[in-house]
Short mmCIF file of the C-alpha atoms (twelve columns), coordinates in Angstrom:
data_MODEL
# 
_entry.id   MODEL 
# 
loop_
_atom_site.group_PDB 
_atom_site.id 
_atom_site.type_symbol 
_atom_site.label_atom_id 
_atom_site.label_alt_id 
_atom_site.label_comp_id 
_atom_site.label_asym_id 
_atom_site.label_seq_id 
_atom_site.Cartn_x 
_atom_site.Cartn_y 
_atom_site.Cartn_z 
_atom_site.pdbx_PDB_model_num 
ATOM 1  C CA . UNK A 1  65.796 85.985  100.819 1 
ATOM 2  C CA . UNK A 2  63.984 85.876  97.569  1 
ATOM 3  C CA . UNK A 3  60.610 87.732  97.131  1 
ATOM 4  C CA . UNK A 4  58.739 84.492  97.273  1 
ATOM 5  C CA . UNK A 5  60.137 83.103  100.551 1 
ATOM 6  C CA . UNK A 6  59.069 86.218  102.198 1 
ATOM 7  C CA . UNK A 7  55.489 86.052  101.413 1 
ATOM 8  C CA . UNK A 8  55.102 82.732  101.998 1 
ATOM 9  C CA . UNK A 9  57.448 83.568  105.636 1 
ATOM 10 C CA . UNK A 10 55.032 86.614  106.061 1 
ATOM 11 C CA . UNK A 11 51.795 84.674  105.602 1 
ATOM 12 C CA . UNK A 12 52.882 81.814  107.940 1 
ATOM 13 C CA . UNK A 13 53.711 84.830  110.515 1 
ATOM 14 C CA . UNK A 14 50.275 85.804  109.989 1 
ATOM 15 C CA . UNK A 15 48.312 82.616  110.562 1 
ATOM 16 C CA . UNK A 16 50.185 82.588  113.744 1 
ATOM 17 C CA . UNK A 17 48.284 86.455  114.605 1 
ATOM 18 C CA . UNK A 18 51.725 87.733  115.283 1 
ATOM 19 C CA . UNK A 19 50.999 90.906  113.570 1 
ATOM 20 C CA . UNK A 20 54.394 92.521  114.814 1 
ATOM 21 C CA . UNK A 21 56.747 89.982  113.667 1 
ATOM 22 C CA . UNK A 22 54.755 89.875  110.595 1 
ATOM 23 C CA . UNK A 23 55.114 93.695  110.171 1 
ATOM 24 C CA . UNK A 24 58.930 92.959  110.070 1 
ATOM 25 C CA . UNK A 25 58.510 91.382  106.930 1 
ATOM 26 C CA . UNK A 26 57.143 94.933  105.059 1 
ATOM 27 C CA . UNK A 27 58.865 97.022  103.464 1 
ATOM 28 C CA . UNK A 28 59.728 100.503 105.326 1 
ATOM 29 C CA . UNK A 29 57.136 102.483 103.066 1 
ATOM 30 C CA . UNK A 30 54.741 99.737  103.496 1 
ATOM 31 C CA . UNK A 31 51.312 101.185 102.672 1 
ATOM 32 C CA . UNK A 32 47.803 99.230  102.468 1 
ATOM 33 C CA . UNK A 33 44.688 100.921 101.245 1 
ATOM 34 C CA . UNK A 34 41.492 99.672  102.107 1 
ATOM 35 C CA . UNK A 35 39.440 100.531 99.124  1 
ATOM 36 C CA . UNK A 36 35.639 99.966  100.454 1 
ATOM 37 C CA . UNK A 37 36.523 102.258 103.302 1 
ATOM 38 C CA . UNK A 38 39.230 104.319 101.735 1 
ATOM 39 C CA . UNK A 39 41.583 103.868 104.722 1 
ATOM 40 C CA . UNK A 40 44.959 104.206 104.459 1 
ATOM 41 C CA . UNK A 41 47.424 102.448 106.895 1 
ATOM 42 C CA . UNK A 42 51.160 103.737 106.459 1 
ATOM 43 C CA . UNK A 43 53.865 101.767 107.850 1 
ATOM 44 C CA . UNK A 44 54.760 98.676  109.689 1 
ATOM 45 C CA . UNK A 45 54.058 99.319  112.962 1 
ATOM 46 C CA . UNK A 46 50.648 100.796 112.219 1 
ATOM 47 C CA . UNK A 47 49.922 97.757  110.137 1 
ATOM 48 C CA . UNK A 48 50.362 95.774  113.377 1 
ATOM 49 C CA . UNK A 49 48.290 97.328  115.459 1 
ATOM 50 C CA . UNK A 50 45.621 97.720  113.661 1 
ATOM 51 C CA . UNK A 51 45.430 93.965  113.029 1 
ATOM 52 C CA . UNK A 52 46.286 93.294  116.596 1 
ATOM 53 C CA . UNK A 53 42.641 95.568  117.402 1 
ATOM 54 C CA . UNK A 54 40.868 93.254  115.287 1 
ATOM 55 C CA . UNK A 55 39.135 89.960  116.707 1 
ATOM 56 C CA . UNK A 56 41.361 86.853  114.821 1 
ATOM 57 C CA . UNK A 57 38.179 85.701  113.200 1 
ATOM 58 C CA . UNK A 58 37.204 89.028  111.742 1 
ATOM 59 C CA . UNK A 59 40.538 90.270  110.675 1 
ATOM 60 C CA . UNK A 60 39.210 88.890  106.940 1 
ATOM 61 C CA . UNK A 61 42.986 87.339  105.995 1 
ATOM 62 C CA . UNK A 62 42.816 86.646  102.628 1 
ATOM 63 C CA . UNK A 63 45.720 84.696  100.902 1 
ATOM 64 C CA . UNK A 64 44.930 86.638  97.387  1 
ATOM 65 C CA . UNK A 65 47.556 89.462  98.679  1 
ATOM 66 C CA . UNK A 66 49.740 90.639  95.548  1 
ATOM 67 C CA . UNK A 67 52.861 88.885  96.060  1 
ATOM 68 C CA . UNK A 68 54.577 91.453  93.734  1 
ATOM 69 C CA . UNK A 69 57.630 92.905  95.851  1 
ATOM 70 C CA . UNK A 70 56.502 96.260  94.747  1 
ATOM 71 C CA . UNK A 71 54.290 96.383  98.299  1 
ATOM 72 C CA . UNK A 72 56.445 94.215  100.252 1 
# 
């Protein structure tokens, strides 16, 4: 699958709040820093459940995710 197909796959998952089949779509060393906060969540599974502990409305998905396959 080509780098583009998977973030366009992995933001469909997410619309769907299926945060662990979403997670599926990260890379192993998956790591996303929240800057204003300066949180760091490591890994796929703690990316899911993290979102899955946020309402749906609040979770703040934002479609301006680097699509660079360096993250993903």
């Amino acid at each position: 699958m080509y780098t583009k197909q998977i973030v366009e796959q992995f933001w469909q998952t997410m619309e769907t709040n299926d945060f662990h089949a979403a997670a599926q779509l990260l890379h192993d060393d998956f790591l996303l820093e929240w800057q204003q906060s300066g949180e760091r969540i490591r890994g796929r599974e703690n990316f899911a459940k993290i979102n899955t502990r946020i309402p749906p409305k609040a979770n703040g998905i934002s479609r301006s995710m680097p699509s660079s396959p360096r993250g993903m």
